[in-house]
C-alpha positions as CSV (number, residue, x, y, z in Angstrom):
1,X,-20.8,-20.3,-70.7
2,X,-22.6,-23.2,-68.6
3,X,-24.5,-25.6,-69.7
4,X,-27.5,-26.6,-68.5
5,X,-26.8,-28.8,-65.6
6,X,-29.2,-30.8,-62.8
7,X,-29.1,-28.9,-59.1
8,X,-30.7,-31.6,-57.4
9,X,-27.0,-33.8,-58.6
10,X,-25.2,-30.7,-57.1
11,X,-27.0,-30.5,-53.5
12,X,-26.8,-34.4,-53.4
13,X,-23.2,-34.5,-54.0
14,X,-22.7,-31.3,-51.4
15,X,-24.9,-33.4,-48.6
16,X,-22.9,-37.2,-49.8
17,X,-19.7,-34.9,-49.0
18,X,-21.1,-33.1,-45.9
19,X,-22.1,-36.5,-45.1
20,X,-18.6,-38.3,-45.0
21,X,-16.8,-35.3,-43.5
22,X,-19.4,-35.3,-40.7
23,X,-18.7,-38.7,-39.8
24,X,-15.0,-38.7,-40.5
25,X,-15.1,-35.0,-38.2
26,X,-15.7,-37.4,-35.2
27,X,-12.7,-39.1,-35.6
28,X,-10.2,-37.2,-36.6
29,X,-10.0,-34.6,-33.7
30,X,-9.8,-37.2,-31.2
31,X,-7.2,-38.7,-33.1
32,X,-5.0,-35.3,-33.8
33,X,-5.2,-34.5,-29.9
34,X,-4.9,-37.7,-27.9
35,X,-1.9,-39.0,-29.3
36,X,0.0,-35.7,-27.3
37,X,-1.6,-36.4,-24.2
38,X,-1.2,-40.4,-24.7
39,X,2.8,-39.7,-25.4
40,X,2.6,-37.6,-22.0
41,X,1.0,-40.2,-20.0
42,X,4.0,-42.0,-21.7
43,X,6.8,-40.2,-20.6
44,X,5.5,-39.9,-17.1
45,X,5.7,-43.7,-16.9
46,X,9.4,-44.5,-18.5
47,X,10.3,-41.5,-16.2
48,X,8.7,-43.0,-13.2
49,X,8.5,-46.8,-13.6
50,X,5.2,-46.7,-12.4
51,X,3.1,-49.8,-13.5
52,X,0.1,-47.7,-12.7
53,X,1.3,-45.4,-15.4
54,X,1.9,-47.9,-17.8
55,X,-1.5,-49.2,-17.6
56,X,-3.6,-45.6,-17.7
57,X,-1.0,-45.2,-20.9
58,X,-2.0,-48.5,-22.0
59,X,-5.7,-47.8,-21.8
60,X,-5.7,-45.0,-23.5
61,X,-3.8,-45.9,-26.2
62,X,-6.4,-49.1,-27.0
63,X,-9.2,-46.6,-27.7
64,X,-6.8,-44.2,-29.3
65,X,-6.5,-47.7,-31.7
66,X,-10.0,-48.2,-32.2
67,X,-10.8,-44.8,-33.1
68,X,-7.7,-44.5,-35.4
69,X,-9.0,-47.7,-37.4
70,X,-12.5,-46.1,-38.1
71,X,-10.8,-42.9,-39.1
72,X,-8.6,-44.3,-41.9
73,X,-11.6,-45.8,-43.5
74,X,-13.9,-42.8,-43.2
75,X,-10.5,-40.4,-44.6
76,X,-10.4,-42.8,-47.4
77,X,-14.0,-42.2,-49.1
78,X,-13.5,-38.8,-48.6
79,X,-10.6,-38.3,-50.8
80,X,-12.5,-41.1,-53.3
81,X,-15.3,-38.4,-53.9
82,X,-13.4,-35.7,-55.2
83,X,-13.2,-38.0,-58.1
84,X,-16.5,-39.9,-58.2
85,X,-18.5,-36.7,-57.4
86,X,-16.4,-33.6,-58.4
87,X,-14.4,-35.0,-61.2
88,X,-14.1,-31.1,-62.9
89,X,-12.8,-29.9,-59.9
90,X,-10.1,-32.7,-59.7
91,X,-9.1,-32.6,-63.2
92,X,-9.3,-28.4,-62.9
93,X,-7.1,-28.1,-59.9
94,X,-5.5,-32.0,-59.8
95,X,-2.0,-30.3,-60.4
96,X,-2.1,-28.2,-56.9
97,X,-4.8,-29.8,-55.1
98,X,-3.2,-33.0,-55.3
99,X,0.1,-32.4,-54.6
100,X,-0.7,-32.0,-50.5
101,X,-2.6,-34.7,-50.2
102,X,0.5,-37.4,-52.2
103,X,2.7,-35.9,-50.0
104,X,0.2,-36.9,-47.4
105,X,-0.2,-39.7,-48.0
106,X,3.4,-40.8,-48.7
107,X,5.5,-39.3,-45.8
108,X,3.1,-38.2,-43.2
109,X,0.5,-41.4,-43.2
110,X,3.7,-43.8,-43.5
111,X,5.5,-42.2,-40.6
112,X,2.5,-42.2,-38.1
113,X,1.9,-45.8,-39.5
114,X,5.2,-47.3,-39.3
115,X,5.4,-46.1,-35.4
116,X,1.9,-46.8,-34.9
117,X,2.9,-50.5,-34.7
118,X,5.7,-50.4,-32.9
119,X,3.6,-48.3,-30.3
120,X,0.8,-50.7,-29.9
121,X,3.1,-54.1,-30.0
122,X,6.4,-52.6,-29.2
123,X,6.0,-53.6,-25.0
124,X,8.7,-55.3,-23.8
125,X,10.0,-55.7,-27.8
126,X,11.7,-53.0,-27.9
127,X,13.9,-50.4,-25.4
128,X,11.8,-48.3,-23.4
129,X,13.3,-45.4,-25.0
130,X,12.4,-46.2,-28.3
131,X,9.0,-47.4,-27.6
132,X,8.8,-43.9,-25.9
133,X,10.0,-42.2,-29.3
134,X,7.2,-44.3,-31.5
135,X,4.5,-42.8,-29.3
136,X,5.7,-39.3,-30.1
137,X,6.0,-40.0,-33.5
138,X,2.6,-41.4,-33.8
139,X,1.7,-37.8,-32.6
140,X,4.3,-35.9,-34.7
141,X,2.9,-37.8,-38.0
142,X,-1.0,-37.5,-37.4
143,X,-0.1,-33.9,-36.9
144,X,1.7,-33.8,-39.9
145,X,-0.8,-35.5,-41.8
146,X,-2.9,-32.8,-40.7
147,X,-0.8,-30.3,-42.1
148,X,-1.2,-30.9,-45.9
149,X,-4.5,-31.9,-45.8
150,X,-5.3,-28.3,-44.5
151,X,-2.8,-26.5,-46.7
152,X,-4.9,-28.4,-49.4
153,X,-8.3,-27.2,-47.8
154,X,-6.7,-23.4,-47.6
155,X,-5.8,-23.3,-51.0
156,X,-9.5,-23.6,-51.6
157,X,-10.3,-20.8,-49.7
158,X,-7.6,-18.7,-50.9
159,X,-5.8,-20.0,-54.1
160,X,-2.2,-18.8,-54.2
161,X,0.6,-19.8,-55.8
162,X,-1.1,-20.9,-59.1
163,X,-1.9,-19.7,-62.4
164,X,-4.8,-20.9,-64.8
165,X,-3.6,-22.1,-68.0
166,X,-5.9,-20.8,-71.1
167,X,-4.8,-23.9,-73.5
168,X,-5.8,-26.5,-71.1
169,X,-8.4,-24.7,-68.7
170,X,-6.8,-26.2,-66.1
171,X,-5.1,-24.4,-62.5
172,X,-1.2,-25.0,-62.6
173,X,1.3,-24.7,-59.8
174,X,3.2,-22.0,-59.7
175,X,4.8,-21.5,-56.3
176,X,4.9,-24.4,-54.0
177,X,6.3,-22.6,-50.5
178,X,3.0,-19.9,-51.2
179,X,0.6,-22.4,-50.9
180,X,2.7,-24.4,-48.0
181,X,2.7,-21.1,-45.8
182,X,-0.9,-19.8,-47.2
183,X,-1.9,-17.6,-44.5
184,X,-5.2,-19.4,-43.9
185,X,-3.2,-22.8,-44.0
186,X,-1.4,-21.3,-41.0
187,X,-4.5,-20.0,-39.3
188,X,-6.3,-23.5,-39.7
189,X,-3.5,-26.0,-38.5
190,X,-2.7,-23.8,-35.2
191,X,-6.2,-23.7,-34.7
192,X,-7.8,-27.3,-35.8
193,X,-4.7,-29.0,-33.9
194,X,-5.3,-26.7,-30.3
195,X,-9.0,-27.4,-30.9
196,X,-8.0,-31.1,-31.3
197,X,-6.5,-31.4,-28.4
198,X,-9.1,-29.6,-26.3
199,X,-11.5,-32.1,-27.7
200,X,-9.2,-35.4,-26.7
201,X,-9.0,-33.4,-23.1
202,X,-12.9,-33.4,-23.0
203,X,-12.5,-37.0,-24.2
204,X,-10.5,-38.4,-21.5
205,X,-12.5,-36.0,-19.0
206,X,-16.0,-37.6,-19.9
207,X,-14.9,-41.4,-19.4
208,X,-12.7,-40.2,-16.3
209,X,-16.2,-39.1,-14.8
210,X,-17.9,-42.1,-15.5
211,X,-15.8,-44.3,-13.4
212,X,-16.0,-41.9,-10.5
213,X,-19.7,-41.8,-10.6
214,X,-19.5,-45.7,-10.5
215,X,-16.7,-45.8,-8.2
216,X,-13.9,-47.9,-10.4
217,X,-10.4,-47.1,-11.5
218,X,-10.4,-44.1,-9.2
219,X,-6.8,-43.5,-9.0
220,X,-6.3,-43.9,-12.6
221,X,-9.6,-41.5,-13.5
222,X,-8.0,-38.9,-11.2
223,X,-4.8,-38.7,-12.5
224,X,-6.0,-39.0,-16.4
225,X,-8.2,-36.0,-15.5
226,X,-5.5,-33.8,-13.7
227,X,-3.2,-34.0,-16.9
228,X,-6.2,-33.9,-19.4
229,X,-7.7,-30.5,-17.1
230,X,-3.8,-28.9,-17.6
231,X,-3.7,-29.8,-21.3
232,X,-7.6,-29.1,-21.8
233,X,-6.9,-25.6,-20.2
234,X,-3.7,-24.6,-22.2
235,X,-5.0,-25.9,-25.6
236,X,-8.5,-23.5,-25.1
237,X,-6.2,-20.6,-24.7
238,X,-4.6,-21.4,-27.5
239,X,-7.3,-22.2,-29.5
240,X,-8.9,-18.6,-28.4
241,X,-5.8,-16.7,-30.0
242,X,-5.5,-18.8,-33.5
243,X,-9.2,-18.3,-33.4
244,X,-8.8,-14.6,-33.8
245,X,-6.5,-15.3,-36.1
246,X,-8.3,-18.0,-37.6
247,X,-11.2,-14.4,-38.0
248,X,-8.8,-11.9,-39.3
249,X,-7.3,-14.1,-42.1
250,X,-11.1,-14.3,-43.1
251,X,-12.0,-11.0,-43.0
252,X,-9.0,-10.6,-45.3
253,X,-9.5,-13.0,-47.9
254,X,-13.2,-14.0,-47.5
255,X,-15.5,-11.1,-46.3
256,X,-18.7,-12.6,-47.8
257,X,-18.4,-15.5,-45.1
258,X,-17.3,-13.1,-42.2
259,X,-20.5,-10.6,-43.2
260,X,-22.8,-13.8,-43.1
261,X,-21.5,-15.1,-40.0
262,X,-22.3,-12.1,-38.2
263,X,-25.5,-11.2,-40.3
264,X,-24.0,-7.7,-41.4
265,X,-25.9,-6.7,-44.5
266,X,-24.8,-3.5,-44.5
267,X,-21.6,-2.3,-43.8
268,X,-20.3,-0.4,-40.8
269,X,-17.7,1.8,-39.4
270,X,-16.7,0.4,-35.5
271,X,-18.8,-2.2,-36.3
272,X,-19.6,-4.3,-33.4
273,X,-19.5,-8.3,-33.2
274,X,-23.1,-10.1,-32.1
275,X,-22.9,-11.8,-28.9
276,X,-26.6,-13.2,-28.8
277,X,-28.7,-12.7,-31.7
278,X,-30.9,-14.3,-34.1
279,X,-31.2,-14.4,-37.8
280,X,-34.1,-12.9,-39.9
281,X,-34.8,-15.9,-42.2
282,X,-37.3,-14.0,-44.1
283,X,-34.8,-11.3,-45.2
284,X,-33.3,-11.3,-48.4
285,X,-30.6,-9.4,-50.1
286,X,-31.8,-6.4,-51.2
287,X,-35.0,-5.8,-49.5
288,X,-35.1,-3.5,-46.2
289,X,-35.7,-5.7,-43.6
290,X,-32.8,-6.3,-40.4
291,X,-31.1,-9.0,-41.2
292,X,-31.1,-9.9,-37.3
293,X,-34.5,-10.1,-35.3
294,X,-32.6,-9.1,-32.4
295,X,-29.0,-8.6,-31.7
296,X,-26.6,-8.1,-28.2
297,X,-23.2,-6.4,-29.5
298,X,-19.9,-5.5,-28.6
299,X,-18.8,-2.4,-29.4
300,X,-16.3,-2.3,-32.4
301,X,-14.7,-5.5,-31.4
302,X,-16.0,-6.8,-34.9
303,X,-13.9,-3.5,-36.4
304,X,-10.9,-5.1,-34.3
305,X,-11.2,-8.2,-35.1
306,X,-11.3,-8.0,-39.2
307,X,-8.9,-5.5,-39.5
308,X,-6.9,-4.8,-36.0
309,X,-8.4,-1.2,-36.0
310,X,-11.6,-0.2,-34.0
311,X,-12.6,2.7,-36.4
312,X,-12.2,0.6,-39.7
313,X,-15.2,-1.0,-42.3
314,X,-16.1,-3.8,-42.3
315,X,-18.3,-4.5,-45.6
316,X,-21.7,-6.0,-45.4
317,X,-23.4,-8.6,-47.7
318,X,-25.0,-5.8,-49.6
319,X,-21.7,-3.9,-50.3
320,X,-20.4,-7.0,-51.7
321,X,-23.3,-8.0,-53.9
322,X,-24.2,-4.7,-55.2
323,X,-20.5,-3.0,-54.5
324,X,-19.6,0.6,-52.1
325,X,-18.0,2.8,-54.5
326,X,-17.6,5.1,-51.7
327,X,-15.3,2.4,-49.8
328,X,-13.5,1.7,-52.6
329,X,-15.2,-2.4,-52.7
330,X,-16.4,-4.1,-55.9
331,X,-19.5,-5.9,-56.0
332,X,-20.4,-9.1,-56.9
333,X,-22.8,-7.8,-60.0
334,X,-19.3,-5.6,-61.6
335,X,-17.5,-8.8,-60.7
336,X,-20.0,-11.0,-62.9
337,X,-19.3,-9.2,-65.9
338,X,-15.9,-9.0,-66.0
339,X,-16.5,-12.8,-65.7
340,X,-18.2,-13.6,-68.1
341,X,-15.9,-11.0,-70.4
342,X,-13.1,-13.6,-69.2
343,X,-15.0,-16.5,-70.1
344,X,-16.1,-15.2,-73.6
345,X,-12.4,-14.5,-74.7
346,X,-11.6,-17.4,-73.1
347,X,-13.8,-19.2,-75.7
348,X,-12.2,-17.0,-78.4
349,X,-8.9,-18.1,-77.4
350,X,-9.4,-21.3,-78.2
351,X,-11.3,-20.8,-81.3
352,X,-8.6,-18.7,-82.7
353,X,-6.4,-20.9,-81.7
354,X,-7.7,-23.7,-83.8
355,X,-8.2,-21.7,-86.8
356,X,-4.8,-20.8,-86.9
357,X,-5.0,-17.1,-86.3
358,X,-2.3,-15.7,-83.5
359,X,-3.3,-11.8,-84.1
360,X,-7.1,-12.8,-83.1
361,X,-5.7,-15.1,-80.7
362,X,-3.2,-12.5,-78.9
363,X,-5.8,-10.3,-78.3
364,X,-8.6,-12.3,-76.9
365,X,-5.7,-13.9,-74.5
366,X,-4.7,-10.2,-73.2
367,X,-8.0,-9.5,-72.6
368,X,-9.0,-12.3,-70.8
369,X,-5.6,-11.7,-68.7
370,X,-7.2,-8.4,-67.7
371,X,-10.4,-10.4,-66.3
372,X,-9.0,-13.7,-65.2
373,X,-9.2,-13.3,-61.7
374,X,-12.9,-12.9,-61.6
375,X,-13.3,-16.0,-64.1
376,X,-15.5,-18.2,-61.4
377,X,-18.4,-15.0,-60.8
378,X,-18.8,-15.3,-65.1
379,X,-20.5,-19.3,-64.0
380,X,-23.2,-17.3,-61.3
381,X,-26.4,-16.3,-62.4
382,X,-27.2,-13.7,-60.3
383,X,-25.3,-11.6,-57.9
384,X,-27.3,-12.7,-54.9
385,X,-26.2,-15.8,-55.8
386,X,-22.1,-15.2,-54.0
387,X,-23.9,-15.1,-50.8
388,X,-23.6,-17.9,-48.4
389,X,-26.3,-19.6,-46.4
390,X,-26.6,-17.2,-43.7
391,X,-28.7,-18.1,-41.0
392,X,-26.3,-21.3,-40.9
393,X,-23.1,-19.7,-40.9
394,X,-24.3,-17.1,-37.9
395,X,-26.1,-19.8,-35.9
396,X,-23.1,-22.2,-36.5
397,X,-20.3,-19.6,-35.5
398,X,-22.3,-19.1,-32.0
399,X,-22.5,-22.2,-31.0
400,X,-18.9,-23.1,-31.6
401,X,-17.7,-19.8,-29.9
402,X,-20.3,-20.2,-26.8
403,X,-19.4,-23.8,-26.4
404,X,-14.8,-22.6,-26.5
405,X,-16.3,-20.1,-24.0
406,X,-17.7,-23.0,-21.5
407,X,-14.7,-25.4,-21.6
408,X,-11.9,-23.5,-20.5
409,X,-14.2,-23.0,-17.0
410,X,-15.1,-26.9,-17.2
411,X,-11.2,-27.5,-17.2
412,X,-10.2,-24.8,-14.5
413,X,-13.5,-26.6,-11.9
414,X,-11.8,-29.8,-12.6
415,X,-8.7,-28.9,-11.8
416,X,-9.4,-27.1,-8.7
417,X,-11.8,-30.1,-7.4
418,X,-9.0,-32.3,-8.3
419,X,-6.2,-30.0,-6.3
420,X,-8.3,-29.6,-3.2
421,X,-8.9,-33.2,-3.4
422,X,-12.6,-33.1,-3.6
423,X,-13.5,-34.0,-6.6
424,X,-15.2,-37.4,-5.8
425,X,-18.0,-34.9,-3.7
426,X,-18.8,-32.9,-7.0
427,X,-21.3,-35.6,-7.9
428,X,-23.0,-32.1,-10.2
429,X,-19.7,-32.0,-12.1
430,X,-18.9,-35.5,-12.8
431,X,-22.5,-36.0,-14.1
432,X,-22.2,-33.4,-16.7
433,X,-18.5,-34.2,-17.5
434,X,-19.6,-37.5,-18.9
435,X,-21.1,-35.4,-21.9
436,X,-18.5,-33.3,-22.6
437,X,-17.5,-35.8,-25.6
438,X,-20.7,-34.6,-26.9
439,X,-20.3,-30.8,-26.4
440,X,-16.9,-30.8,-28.0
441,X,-18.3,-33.2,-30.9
442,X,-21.3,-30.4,-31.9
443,X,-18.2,-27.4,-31.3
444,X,-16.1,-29.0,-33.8
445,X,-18.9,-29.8,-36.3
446,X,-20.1,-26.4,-36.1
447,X,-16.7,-24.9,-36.6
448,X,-16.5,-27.2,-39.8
449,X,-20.0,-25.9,-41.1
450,X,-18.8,-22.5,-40.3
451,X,-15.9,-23.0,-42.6
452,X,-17.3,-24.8,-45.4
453,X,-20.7,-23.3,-45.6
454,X,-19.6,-20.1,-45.1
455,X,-17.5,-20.2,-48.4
456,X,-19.8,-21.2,-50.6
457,X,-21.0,-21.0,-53.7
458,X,-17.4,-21.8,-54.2
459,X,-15.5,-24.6,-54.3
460,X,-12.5,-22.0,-55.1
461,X,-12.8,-19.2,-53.6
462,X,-14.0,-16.8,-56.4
463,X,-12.7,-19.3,-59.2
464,X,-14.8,-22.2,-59.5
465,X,-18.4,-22.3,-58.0
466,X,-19.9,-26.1,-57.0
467,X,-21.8,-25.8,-60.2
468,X,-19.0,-26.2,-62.5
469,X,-16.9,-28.3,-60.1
470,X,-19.5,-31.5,-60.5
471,X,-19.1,-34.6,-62.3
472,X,-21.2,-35.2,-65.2
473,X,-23.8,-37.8,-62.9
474,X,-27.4,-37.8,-62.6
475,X,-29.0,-37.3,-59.2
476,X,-30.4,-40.8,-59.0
477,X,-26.8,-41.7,-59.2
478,X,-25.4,-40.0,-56.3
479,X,-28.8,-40.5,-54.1
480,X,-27.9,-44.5,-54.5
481,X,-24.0,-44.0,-52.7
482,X,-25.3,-41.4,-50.4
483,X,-28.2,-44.0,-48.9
484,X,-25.4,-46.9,-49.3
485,X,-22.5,-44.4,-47.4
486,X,-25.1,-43.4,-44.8
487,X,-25.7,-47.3,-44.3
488,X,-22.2,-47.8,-44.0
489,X,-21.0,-45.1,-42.3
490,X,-23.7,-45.9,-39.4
491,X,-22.5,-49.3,-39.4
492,X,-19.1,-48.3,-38.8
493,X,-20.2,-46.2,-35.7
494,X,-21.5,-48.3,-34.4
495,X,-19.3,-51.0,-34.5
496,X,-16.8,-47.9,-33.0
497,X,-19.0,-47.2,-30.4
498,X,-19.8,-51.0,-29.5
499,X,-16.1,-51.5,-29.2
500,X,-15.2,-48.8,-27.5
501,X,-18.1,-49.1,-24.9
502,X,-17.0,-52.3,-24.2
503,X,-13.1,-51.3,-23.5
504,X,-14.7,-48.8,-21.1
505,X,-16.5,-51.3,-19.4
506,X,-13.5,-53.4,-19.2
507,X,-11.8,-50.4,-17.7
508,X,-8.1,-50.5,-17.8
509,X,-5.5,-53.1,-16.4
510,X,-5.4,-53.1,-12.2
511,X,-1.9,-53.3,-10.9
């Protein structure tokens, strides 16, 4: 069973984590999408000639640079602290867990590297053509570093492909192409990339502004912002469809964090999804209060959406706490105890094991086989505990959803303005396109709380809860590096944001 263990280490680690993703989450995205629309402004200059071209492609790729250098170092710690501050976890699931990120690291990060030089110093070094190629490549590798990162992240919300290995407690590897094409690993790249690239559209759209509103670079801010609107416009379509995808793969494999994003506590048949509502933070599971203070719906669409029918179930936090026999679903409290059943002959596994006895030890390993699956719900210590922080998954969701819902119409007026060739007039638009950097930042957070909050208390999904995941530190430990990260990691920005406020100013070459 678990030993006694300090919760005030466990939240500290969990915030130091939240921390560096946070800040790393403002670099990455803009990374993963502007490196397709800097290749484009590429092409349309070795195509063209145009020295005007080569400039706007120029610009764009110096604060592509500068927010690529801030990345790395943020990407860095992160992957540090799986070790520092959840050593368990990487010596639990080192064998599948790290295998994405090597690969990762040694073919993906090298590749986008390797061209990322010869894309930044490469003018007039090498052939057009090739320099050409290097940009795409840049793209093609951040994209593919991408890739196994996520595969990694999906196979902690749905672990495939592995087996746990009684003799050494430890997660083993079993099927390598499972993991790769994990369902949710699909799901999150087509979805993270598309949102990526809306993001680096909103980007290029919010600086464009600015220098229309002060009257410089005008041709160049007008035909960044007609390629970034097209790009901008394709990407939120796309990003609407993985998105539903991106739901249904949840509903699947994680209904706990689907029923607390919409504040179901009980289940329903048609069930509709919430379009405005607000969370109940005095309700708790259990009682018989609404979980929603007041709720708009759409008919059934939340039916359609977690399981492609409009008459189906969807389960409620209730009916996966306390189990619907009717509806055939197991709750968390049945789930507990063939835990801890798994966990106990786990321990007399290993005992007879030791003493040398293979009858005792045979039987205590077929047993535990039986329960294995529901080995991480034997570490809880209460049912209620496999329930997610709800009011932060709901209120997260909404505001990444009603924020995708505004930029696809911020994309289509800037396009329009820019076809008619009125653009400069729409002094209302410009103004609030300068902080659409902003809007897309809080979207993208809020998708990454929705993801990561929504799955907890597990750090496997149903195998390994936070609590057991920790390293053995006190909390005055991991209070000292958050404090010193938060220092640095504000240091960082705003050396970023110094730099890249003075590019800006600079503007980009005049021909």
């Amino acid at each position: 069973m678990i030993e006694n263990f300090d919760l005030t280490m466990v939240n500290w680690a969990r915030a130091q984590f939240a921390l560096t993703a946070l800040y790393h989450w403002i670099f990455v995205p803009l990374t993963l999408g502007i490196t397709w629309i800097i290749a484009f402004y590429h092409t349309i200059y070795v195509k063209t000639g145009s020295q005007e071209w080569k400039n706007l492609t120029k610009f764009w790729m110096k604060l592509f640079g500068i927010n690529f250098a801030i990345g790395v170092a943020t990407g860095i710690i992160l992957e540090f602290e799986f070790g520092t501050n959840w050593s368990n976890y990487s010596w639990m699931v080192g064998d599948i867990f790290g295998a994405p990120l090597a690969i990762e690291g040694i073919f993906a990060f090298f590749l986008e590297a390797t061209f990322f030089a010869v894309m930044f110093f490469g003018w007039n070094r090498v052939s057009k053509r090739f320099h050409l190629f290097s940009t795409w490549m840049v793209a093609v590798g951040s994209n593919m570093s991408a890739i196994w990162i996520l595969i990694a992240n999906a196979w902690m919300q749905n672990p495939v492909g592995q087996a746990f290995n009684p003799d050494t407690a430890r997660f083993e590897m079993q099927n390598f192409s499972e993991i790769v094409f994990n369902p949710i690993a699909v799901s999150k790249f087509t979805h993270t990339t598309s949102a990526s690239m809306l993001f680096a559209a909103l980007f290029i759209l919010s600086i464009s502004s600015f220098y229309l509103l002060k009257g410089r670079h005008i041709k160049m801010a007008r035909r960044s912002i007609i390629v970034a609107s097209i790009f901008g416009l394709l990407a939120s379509i796309f990003v609407g469809f993985t998105g539903d995808e991106a739901a249904y793969e949840v509903a699947q494999h994680q209904p706990m964090k689907l029923a607390a994003v919409e504040g179901l506590y009980q289940g329903e048949t048609n069930a509709g999804i919430v379009a405005l509502g607000m969370v109940n933070t005095y309700k708790k599971v259990g009682d018989d209060q609404d979980g929603l203070t007041f709720a708009i719906r759409v008919p059934g669409l939340l039916s359609l959406l977690a399981n492609r029918s409009l008459g189906s179930f969807v389960p409620g936090i209730e009916d996966l706490v306390y189990g619907n026999a009717e509806q055939g679903i197991m709750g968390a409290t049945e789930k507990m105890e063939k835990g801890k059943i798994a966990l106990a002959e786990l321990d007399k596994y290993k005992k007879a094991n030791r003493a040398g006895d293979t009858a005792a030890a045979a039987a205590a390993l077929s047993l535990f086989d039986q329960n294995k699956d529901y080995l991480g719900y034997g570490f809880l210590e209460k049912p209620e505990d496999a329930v997610p922080p709800v009011a932060m998954s709901f209120t997260s969701f909404r505001i990444m959803v009603g924020l995708g819902t505004l930029f696809p119409l911020v994309f289509i007026a800037f396009l329009y303005f820019s076809i008619t060739d009125t653009l400069l007039k729409q002094r209302w638009l410009l103004g609030g396109g300068t902080i659409l950097f902003f809007l897309g930042l809080i979207a993208h957070w809020a998708g990454w709380i929705v993801a990561e909050v929504g799955r907890q208390p597990w750090a496997i999904q149903d195998l390994l809860p936070v609590t057991v995941a920790r390293s053995n530190l006190t909390a005055g430990t991991v209070q000292t590096t958050f404090f010193m990260f938060l220092i640095l990691f504000t240091i960082l920005l705003i050396a970023e944001v110094s730099i890249m406020a003075k590019q800006i100013s600079i503007g980009p070459v005049e021909s």
